[in-house]
Structure formats: structure tokens, C-alpha cells
C-alpha positions in Angstrom: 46.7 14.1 22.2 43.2 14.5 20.7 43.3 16.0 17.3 40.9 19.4 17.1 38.2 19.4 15.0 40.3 22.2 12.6 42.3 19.0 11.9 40.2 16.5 11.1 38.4 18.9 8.7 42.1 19.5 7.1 42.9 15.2 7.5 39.5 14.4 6.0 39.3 16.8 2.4 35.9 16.3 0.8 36.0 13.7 -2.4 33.6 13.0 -4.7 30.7 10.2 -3.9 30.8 7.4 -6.3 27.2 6.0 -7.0 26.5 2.7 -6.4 23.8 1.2 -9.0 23.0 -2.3 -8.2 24.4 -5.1 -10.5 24.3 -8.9 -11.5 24.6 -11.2 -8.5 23.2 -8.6 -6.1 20.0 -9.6 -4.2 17.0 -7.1 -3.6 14.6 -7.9 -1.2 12.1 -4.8 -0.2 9.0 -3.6 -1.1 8.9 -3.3 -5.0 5.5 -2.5 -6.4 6.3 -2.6 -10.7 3.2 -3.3 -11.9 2.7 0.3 -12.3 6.2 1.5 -12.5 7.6 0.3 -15.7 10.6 2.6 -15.5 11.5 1.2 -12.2 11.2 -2.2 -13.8 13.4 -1.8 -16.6 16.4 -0.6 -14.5 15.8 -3.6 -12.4 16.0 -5.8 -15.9 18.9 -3.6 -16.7 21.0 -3.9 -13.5 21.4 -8.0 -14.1 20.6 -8.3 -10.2 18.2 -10.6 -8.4 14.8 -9.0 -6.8 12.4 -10.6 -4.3 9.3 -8.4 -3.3 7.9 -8.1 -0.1 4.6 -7.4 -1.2 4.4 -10.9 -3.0 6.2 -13.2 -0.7 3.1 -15.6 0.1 2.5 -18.2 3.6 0.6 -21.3 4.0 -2.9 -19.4 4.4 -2.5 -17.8 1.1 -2.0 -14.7 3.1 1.0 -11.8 1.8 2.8 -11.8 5.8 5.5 -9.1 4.4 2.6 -6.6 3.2 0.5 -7.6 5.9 1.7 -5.4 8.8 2.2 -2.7 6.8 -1.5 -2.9 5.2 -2.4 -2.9 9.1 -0.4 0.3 9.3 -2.1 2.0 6.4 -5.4 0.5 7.0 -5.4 2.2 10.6 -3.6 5.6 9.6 -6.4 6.0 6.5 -9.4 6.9 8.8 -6.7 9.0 11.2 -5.8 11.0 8.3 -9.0 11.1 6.5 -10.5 12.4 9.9 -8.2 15.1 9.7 -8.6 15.9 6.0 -12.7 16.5 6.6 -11.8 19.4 9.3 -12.5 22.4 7.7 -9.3 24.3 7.7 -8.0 21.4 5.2 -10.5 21.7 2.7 -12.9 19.1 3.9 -16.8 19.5 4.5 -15.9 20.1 8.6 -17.3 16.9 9.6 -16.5 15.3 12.8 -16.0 11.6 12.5 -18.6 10.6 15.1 -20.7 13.2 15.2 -22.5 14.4 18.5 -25.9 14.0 19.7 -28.7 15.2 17.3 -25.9 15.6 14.8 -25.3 12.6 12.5 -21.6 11.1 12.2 -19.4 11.0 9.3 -20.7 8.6 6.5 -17.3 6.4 5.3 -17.2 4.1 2.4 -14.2 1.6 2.4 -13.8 -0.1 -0.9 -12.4 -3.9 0.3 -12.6 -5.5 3.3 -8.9 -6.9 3.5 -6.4 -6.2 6.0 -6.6 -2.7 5.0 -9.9 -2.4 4.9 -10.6 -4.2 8.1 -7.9 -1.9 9.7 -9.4 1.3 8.5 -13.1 -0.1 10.0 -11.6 -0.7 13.2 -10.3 2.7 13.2 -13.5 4.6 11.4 -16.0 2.2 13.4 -13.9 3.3 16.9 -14.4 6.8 16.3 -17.7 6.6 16.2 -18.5 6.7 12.1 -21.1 5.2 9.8 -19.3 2.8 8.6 -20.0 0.4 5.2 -17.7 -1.9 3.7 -17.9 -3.0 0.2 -16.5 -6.4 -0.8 -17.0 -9.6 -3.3 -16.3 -11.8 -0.2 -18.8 -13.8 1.2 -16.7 -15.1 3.5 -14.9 -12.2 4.3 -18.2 -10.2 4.5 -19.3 -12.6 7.5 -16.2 -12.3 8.9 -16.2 -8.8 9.2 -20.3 -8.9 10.2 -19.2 -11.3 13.3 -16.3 -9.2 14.3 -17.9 -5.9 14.7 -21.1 -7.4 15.9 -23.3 -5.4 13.6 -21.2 -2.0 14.3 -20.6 -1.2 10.4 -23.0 -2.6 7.3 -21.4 -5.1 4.6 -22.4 -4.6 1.1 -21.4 -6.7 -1.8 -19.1 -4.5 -4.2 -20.2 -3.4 -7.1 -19.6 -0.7 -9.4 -23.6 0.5 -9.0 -23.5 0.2 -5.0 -20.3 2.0 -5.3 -21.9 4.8 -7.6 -25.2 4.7 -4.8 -23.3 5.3 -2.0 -20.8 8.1 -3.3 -23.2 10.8 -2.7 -23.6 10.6 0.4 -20.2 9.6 1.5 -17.9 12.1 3.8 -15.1 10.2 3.1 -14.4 7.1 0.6 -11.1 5.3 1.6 -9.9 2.7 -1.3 -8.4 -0.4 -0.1 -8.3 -2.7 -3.2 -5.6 -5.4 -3.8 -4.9 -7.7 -6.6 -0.9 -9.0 -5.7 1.4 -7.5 -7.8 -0.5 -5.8 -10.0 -1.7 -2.6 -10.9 -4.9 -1.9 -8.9 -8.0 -1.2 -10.4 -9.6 2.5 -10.9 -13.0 2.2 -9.1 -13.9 6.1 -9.1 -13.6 8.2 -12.3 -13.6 11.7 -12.4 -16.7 12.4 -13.7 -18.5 10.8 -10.6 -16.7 13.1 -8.2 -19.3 15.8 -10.0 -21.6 13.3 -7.9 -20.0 13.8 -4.4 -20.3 16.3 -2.2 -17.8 19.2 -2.1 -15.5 18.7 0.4 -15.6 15.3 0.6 -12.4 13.2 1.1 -10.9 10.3 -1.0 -8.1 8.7 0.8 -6.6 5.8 -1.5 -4.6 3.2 0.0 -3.8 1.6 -3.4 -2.0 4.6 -4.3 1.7 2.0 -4.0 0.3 0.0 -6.7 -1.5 3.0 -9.1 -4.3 4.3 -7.3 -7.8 3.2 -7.5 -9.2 6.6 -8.4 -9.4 7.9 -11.4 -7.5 11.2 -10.3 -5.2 9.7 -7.8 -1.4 10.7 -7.9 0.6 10.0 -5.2 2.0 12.9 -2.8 3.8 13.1 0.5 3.9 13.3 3.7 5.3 16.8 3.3 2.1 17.8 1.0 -0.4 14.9 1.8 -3.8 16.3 0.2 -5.2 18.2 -3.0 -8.4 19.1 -4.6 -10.1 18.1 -7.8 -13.5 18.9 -8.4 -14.1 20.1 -4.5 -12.9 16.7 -3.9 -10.1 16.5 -1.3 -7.6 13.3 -2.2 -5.0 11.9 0.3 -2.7 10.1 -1.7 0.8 9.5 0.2 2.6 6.7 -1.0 4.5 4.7 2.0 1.3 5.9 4.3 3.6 3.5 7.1 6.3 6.2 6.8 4.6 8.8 8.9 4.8 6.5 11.7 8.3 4.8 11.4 9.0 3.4 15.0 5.3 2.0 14.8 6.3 0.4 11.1 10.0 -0.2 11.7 9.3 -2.7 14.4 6.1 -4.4 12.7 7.8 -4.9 9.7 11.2 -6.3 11.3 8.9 -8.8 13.0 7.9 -10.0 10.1 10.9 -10.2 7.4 13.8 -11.3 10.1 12.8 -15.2 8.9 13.2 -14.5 5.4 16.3 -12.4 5.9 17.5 -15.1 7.8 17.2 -17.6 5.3 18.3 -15.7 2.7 21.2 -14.9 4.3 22.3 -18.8 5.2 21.5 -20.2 2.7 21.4 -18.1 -0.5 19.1 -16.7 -2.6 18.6 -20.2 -4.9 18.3 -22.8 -1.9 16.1 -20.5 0.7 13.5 -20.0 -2.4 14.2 -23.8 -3.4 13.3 -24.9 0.1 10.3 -22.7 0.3 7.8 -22.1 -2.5 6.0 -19.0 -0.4 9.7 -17.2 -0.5 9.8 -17.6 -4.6 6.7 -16.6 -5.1 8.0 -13.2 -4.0 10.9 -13.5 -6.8 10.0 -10.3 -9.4 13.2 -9.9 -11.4 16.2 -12.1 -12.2 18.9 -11.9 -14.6 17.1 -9.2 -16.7 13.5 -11.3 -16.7 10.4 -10.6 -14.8 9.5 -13.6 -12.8 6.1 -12.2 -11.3 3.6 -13.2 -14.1 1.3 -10.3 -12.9 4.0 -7.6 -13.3 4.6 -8.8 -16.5 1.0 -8.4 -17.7 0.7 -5.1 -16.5 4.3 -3.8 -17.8 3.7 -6.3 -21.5 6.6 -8.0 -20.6 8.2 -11.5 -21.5 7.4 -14.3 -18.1 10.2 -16.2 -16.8 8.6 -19.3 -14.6 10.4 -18.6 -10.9 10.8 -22.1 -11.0 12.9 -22.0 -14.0 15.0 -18.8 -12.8 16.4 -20.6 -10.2 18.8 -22.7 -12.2 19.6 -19.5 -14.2 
């Protein structure tokens, strides 16, 4: 006889949910970003337990192939979502990304031509905008020229160019990254006086601090606000409006690393490959990412020396 759901409610009596904080011997291995979250960072040092960031886990090209799918996400979503901040009825100037005949298309500035940046010119440059990327590259800057075949201008990175260019830009999408630390502020307030109202900032960075001066992150729920007539876009985990898109990106690329750490242990898998230490943050109640620990003024534990810890 099946029991009715009147008695499983009277089996099954509601009790209390013990929280689970995370403790020595426990691994961690996700997204971390602490250079700019020192609160976050100190319960990590308080729990005991062992953390390994995505975002710093490094490969053979010097590459980050944990961050990278989901900078391809962000990169892409950051023109999408700046498009639709500039439409009037969010608070933009109401300009259409490519324009039409006789009418000129949106002007968009991405600061850093990485695999954000280069996703968000795919994306801006597809839809049919004036596209200029800013970057300290050379290299990079003729890879990006080759690619688009002369579809979006290069322009080395400065903070003058930068200042040049804000006036006239629709929308300014920052797509900075130094790993592991905080990023750098590359617009202040007082130059959004120099942009036009209704223009959009959509910052990237905004996981590791923000590279405007007035960035603070929001959500998905309530994505934008205005400073100045300036519209921001600001949501932290940009990948998570598109989770079936991210989910399977980013399983692609952790499932060797999970695998490893799951054979072999924490200690051997980032013994038997450097690019997997280098992803090591905390330990034991030390930081073991030296740029995390400039940002935060905290004490550096070597990874190399964590390991026998």
C-alpha cells in the first residue's frame, strides 16, 4: 500500500538545518576571485580548508583554460546586453548598434583585447558597430587586425586615448585582466561629466573589482543604474544568465582537473602538474596566490612549499 501524502508530511516533521561551513582537510575548487574580497578571504584562512581557483589554474600557453570559457561567455553577452542597455526605454541614448543607412552605428570602446575583449568584438563587430579596441599588445593588436580583416580599429591603450575616445563613445565595455588580482580603475567619475548622457558602461571586470571608478556589482534581477546620465551594467557571474550555454562550456573544461583531483589528491595532482598549483589560493590558513596577497596585505606562502604542509 502507497502511503498518502497526509502521511509522509506526518512521517517526515520539519527539523532544523544544520549549516555546514567548510573546515581543515576540505578541498575548494571554483571560481574564487579574493583579490578584492578580503572578507571572503579571511573565512577561507579561517575555515583551515584547502582552495584552488579556477580563475588562476594556468596551461602550457600561459593561457587561464578554467576562466577562459567563461570570459568567452561574458565577452559575447557584454555587447548583447550593452545593445540592450542603449535602447531608450532603459535609460540609454536609443542607439541602435548598427545603425541604418544615412544613420551612423553605435561607436563601442572595448578596453583589452583578451578573450573577453575579442568576444565582445566579435559580437559588437557582427552587429554592425564601430568598433575600437584598446590594448598594450602588439601582438595581440595584429592578431585581432588579421582576424577581423580591418572590421574594427586597434589602438594602443592608454589612459589619454582612453580619455579621447570617451566622448564619443555609445557604449565603453571594460575587459581588463591582471590574474588574480584586483583589476585596475581605468574610468573615474569625473570623466563620465565627459560622456554623453545616456551612454552605457558595461564592465566585465566587475568579478575582480570593477574597472570603473563607480562600478558596483548588481544582478541579473536589477542589471543596470545611472550615475551622472551614465548607464552601468555591472552583473557579477555575467555567465549566469545563460546557464545551459555556461554549464556545459565550463564542464568541458574543469572535468580533467576534477579528475585528477579526485584520483589522486589534492597534493600529488598539483605535484604532478605545476599549471594545477598555480591555481592553489588558500591552504591551511595561508594565501598561496602571491597576487591575492598583495592586494589583501597579506603574508605569501610559496604553493610549492604548501604542499608538504
Amino acid at each position: 500500500m502507497f502511503a498518502t501524502a497526509e502521511m509522509v508530511v506526518k512521517v517526515k516533521e520539519p527539523q532544523a538545518v544544520e549549516r555546514k561551513q567548510l573546515r581543515e582537510g576540505q578541498l575548494l575548487f571554483t571560481y574564487l576571485h579574493l583579490a578584492p574580497d578580503a572578507a571572503q578571504t579571511r573565512d577561507l584562512l579561517d575555515s583551515g580548508c584547502t582552495a584552488i581557483a579556477y580563475e588562476t589554474v594556468t596551461d602550457r600557453n600561459n593561457g587561464l583554460p578554467l576562466l577562459a570559457p567563461m570570459s568567452e561567455v561574458a565577452g559575447r553577452l557584454a555587447a548583447q546586453v550593452g545593445a540592450w542597455t542603449l535602447q531608450k526605454a532603459n535609460g540609454g541614448l536609443g542607439v541602435l548598434m548598427g545603425g541604418v543607412p544615412g544613420v551612423r552605428p553605435a561607436n563601442v570602446v572595448i578596453v583589452g583585447g583578451g578573450v573577453v575583449g575579442t568576444a565582445a568584438a566579435r559580437v559588437a563587430v557582427g552587429m554592425g558597430a564601430n568598433v575600437t579596441v584598446l590594448d598594450r599588445s602588439i601582438a595581440r593588436m595584429s592578431y585581432l587586425d588579421e582576424i577581423f580583416q580591418g572590421r574594427l580599429t586597434t589602438q594602443y591603450s592608454s589612459a589619454a586615448d582612453l580619455a579621447d575616445l570617451l566622448p564619443t563613445a555609445d557604449m565603453v565595455i571594460g575587459a581588463v585582466l591582471i590574474p588574480g588580482a584586483a583589476a585596475p580603475r581605468l574610468v573615474t567619475r569625473a570623466q563620465l561629466s565627459t560622456m554623453q548622457s545616456g551612454a552605457v558602461l558595461v564592465d566585465v571586470a566587475i568579478d575582480q573589482g570593477g574597472c570603473f571608478e563607480t562600478s558596483r556589482a548588481t544582478t541579473h534581477h536589477d542589471p543596470i543604474y545611472e550615475v551622472d546620465g551614465v548607464m552601468h551594467y555591472c552583473v557579477a557571474n555575467m555567465p549566469g544568465a545563460v546557464p545551459r550555454t555556461a554549464t556545459q562550456a565550463l564542464g568541458n573544461a574543469t572535468l580533467p582537473f576534477m579528475m585528477a583531483l579526485a584520483n589522486k589528491g589534492w597534493r600529488k595532482a598539483c605535484t604532478d602538474d605545476v599549471h594545477l598549483l598555480n591555481g592553489l589560493n588558500v591552504h591551511a590558513g595561508n594565501v598561496t596566490y602571491e597576487a591575492v596577497a598583495a592586494a589583501l596585505d597579506l603574508p605569501f606562502m610559496d604553493p610549492r612549499q604548501a604542499l608538504s604542509v
